[in-house]
C-alpha positions as CSV (number, residue, x, y, z in Angstrom):
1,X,13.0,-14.0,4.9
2,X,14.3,-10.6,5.0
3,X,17.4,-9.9,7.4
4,X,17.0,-6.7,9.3
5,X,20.2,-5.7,11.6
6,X,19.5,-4.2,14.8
7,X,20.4,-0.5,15.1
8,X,21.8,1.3,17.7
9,X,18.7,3.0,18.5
10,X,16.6,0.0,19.0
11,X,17.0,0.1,22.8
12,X,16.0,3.9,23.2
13,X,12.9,3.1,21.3
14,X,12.0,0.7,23.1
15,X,12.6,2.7,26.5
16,X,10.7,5.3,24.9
17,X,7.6,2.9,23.9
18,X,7.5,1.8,27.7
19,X,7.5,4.9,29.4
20,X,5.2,7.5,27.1
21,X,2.5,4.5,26.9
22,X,1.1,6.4,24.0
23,X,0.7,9.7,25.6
24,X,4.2,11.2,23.3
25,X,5.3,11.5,19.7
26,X,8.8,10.3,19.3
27,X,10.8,12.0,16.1
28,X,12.4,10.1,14.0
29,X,15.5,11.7,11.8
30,X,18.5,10.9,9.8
31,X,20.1,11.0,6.0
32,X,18.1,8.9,3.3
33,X,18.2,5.5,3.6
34,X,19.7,4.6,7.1
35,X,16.8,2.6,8.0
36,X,14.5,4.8,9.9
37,X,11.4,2.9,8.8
38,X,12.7,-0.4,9.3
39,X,13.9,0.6,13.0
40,X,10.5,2.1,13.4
41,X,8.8,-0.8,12.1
């Protein structure tokens, strides 16, 4: 079983998933391998 940490911006994606209910695009950025994906995921 993999072990993913939660990352700081876990809570804003989540606010952001709430309120746009689909209707936004949401940006994802930062260096190489910070976990993007995996927060995304």
């Amino acid at each position: 079983m993999e072990h993913v940490f939660k990352r700081k911006s876990y809570n804003e994606l989540l606010d952001w998933k709430n309120t746009s209910m689909g209707r936004a695009a949401m940006l994802v950025e930062g260096a190489r391998r910070v976990g993007k994906s995996t927060l995304v995921e």
